[in-house]
C-alpha positions as CSV (number, residue, x, y, z in Angstrom):
1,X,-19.2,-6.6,1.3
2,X,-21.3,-5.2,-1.9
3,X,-20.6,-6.4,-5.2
4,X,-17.2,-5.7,-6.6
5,X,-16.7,-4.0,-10.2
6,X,-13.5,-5.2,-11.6
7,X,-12.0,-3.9,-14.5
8,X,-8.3,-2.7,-15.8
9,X,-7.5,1.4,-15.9
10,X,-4.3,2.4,-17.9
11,X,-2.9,-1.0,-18.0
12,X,-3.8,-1.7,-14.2
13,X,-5.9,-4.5,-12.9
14,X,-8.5,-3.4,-10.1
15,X,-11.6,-4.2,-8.6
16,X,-13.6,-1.4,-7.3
17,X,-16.2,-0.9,-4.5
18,X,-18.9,1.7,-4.8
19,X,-19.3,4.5,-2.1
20,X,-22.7,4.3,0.4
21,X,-24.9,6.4,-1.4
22,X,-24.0,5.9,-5.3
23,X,-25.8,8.6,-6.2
24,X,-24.1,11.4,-4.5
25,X,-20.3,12.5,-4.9
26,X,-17.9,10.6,-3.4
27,X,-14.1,10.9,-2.6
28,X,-11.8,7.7,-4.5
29,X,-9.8,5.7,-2.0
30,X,-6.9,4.1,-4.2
31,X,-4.4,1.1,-2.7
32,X,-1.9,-1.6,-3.4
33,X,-1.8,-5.0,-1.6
34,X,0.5,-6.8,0.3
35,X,3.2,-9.8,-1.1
36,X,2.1,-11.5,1.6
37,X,-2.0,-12.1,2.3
38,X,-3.3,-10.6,1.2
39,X,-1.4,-10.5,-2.3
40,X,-4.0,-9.2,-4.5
41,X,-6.3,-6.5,-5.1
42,X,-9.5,-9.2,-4.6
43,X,-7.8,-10.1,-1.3
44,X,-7.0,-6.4,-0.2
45,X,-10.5,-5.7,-1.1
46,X,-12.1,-8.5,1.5
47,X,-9.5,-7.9,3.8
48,X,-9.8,-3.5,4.2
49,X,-13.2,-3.1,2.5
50,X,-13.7,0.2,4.4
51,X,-17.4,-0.3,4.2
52,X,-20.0,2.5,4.6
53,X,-17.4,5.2,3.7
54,X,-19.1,8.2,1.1
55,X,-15.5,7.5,-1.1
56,X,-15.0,5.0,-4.4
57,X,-12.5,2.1,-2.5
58,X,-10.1,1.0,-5.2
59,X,-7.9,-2.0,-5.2
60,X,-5.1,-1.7,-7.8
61,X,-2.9,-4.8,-8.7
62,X,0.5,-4.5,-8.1
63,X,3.4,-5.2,-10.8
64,X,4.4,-9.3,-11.4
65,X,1.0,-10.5,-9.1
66,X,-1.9,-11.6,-10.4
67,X,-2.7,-11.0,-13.9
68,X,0.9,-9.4,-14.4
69,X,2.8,-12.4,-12.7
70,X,5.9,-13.3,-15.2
71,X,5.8,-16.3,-17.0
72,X,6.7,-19.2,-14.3
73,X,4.3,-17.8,-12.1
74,X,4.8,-17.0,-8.4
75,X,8.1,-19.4,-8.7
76,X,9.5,-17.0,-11.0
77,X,9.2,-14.1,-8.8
78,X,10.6,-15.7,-5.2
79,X,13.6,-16.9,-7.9
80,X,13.8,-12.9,-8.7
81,X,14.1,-12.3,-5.3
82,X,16.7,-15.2,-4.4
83,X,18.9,-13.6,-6.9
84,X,18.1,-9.7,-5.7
85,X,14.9,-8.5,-3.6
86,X,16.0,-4.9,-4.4
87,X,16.9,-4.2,-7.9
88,X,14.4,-7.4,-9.2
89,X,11.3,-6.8,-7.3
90,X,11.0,-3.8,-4.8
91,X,12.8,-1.3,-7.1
92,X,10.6,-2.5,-10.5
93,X,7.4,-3.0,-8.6
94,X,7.7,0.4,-6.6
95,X,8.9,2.3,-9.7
96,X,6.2,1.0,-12.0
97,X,3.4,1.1,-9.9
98,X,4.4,4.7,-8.7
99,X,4.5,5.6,-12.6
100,X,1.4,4.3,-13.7
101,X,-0.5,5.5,-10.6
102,X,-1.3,9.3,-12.9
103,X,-3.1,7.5,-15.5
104,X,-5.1,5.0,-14.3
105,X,-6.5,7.5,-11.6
106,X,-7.6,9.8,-14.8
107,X,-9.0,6.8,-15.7
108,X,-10.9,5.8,-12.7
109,X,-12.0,9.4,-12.0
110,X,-13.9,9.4,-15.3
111,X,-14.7,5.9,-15.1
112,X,-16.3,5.8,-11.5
113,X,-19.8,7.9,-11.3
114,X,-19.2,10.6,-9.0
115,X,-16.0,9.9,-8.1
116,X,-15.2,13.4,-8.0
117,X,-13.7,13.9,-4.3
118,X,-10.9,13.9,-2.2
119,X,-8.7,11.4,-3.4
120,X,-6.5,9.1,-0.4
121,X,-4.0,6.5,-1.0
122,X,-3.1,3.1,0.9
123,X,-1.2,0.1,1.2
124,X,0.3,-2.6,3.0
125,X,4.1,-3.8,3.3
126,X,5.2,-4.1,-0.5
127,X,1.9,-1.6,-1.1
128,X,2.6,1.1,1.3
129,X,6.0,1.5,-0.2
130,X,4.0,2.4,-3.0
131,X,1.4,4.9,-1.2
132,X,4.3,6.7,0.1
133,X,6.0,6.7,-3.3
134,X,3.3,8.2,-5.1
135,X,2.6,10.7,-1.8
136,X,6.2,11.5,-2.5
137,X,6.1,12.3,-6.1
138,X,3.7,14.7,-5.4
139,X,1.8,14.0,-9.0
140,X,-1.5,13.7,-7.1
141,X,-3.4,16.2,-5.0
142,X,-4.0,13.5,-1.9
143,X,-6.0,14.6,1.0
144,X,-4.8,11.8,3.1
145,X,-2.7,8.2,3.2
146,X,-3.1,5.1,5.3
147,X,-0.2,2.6,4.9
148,X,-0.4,-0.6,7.1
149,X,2.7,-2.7,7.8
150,X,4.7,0.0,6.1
151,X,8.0,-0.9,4.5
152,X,9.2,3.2,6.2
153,X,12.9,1.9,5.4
154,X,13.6,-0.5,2.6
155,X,17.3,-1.3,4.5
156,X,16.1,-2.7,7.7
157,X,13.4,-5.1,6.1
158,X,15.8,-6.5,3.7
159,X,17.6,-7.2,7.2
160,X,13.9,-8.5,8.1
161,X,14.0,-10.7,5.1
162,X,17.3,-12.5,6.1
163,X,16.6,-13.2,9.4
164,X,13.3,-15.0,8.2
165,X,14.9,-17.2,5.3
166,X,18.1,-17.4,6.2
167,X,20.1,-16.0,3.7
168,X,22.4,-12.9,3.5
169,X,21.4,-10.4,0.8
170,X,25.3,-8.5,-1.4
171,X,24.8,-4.9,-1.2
172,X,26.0,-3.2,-3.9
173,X,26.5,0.5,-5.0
174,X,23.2,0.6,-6.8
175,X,21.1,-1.3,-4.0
176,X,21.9,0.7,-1.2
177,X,21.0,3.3,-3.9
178,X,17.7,2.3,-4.1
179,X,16.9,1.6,-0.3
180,X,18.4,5.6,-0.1
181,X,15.7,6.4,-2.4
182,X,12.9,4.5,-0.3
183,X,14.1,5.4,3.6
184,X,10.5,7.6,4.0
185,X,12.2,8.6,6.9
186,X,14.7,10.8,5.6
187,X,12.1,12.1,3.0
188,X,9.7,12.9,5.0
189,X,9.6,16.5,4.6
190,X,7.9,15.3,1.1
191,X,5.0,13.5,2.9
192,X,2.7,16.7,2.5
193,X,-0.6,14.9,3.1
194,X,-1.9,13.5,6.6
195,X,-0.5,10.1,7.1
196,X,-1.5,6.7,9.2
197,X,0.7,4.2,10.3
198,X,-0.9,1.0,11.0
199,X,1.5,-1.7,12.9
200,X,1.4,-5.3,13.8
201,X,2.8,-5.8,17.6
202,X,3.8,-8.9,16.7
203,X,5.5,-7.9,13.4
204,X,9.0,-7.4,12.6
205,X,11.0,-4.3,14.8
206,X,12.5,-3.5,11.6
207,X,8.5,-2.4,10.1
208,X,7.5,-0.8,14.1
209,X,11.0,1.5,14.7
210,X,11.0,2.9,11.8
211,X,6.9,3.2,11.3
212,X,7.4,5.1,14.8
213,X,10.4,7.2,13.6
214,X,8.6,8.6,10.7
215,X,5.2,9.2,12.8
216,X,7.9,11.4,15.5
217,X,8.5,13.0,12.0
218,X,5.0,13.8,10.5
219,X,2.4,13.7,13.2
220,X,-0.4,12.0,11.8
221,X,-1.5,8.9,13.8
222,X,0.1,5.6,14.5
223,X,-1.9,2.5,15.5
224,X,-0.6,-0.8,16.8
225,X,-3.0,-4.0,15.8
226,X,-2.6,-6.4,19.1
227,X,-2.2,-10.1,17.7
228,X,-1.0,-8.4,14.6
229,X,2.1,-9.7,12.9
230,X,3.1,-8.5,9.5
231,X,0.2,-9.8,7.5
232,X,-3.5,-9.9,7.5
233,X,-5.3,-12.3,5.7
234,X,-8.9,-12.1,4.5
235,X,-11.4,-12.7,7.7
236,X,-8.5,-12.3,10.4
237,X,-8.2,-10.4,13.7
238,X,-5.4,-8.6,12.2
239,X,-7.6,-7.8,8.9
240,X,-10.3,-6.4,11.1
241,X,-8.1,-4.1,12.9
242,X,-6.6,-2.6,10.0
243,X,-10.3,-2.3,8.1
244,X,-11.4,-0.3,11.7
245,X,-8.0,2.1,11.7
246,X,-8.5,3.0,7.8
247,X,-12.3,3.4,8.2
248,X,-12.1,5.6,10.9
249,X,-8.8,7.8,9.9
250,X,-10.6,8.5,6.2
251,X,-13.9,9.3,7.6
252,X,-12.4,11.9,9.7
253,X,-10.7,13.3,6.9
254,X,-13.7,13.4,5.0
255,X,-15.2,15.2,7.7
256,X,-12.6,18.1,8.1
């Protein structure tokens, strides 16, 4: 992988990998990691590098990881989400990364030499909640997104969530407001940009039904990782696959 420039835009941590041939324009890739591995934008960036696309790949850190973690570090957080995984992470992390997604992309476009393309989005799990947030919102022109284990519907992975700690999460009236606002399924008429869903076939059926329902919903593509579950470490089968399905569905793009 070449040489990583890391640096904060707006606020927002990122590292940064330049296109194939620096010297000629390129289209900017932007993305938000994973919770899970890989849970920051270093990791992201080993894990999806998307090398020898003509495009900027940026790796933006999401709110409370990394160098935005609360005080009490990642034990801080999992308490947040003992207490309520809704309204005291997804909600927060969605709604802050989704707002300060205008201005650090001003940022990065002057910032970046020749970064003056196309622009995509990504993401993975916590991430692509994001990506499709800001494809939403509609604040960006964006040519094209790429979500891998996609969080489609917040509802059914909070089920997901349950079923792999063992605990049982209260709904209340503003929670199931919130998932509401995050089922891409039912707002899919707002997905205006080409779209590809990346699934694990080993991950969770509440990330692969409702991946499938929104592809029935948007075209686009949908690819299933074999041997993937819902993460994908840094240097793992599952990594590789993913890296091979964004590489390919932004180079077409590129193309058209």
């Amino acid at each position: 992988m070449s040489e990583l420039i890391e640096g904060v835009a707006a606020g927002v941590p990122f590292v940064a990998a330049a296109p194939a041939d620096p010297a000629a324009p390129a289209a900017l890739l932007a993305g938000w990691h994973l919770m899970d591995e890989p849970s920051s934008e270093q990791a992201m960036a080993a894990a999806v590098p998307m090398a020898g696309l003509q495009a900027w790949r940026v790796y933006l850190g999401l709110p409370l990881s990394g160098a935005r973690l609360p005080d009490g570090g990642p034990e801080e957080v999992f308490r947040r989400a003992s207490e309520d995984a809704v309204l005291n992470i997804f909600e927060p992390v969605t709604a802050q990364a989704a707002d300060e997604f205008p201005a650090a992309l001003a940022e990065l476009r002057d910032r970046l030499p020749g970064a003056t393309g196309p622009l995509g989005v990504f993401g993975g799990s916590a991430g692509a909640i994001v990506a499709l947030e800001v494809l939403a919102r509609g604040d960006a022109a964006i040519a094209a997104a790429a979500v891998a284990s996609p969080v489609v519907q917040l509802a059914p992975m909070i089920a997901a969530n349950e079923r792999r700690f063992g605990v049982t999460y209260s709904w209340t009236e503003r929670s199931r407001a919130v998932a509401a606002r995050h089922d891409y399924v039912d707002r899919a008429a707002e997905l205006t940009a080409p779209l590809l869903l990346v699934t694990g076939a080993d991950d969770d059926i509440a990330v692969r039904e409702p991946a499938a329902a929104l592809h029935a919903k948007v075209g686009g593509e949908l690819v299933t990782v074999e041997g993937m579950a819902h993460d994908f470490p840094p240097g793992s089968a599952g990594a590789a696959g993913v890296d091979a399905a964004f590489s390919a569905w932004f180079s077409r793009r590129w193309r058209g």
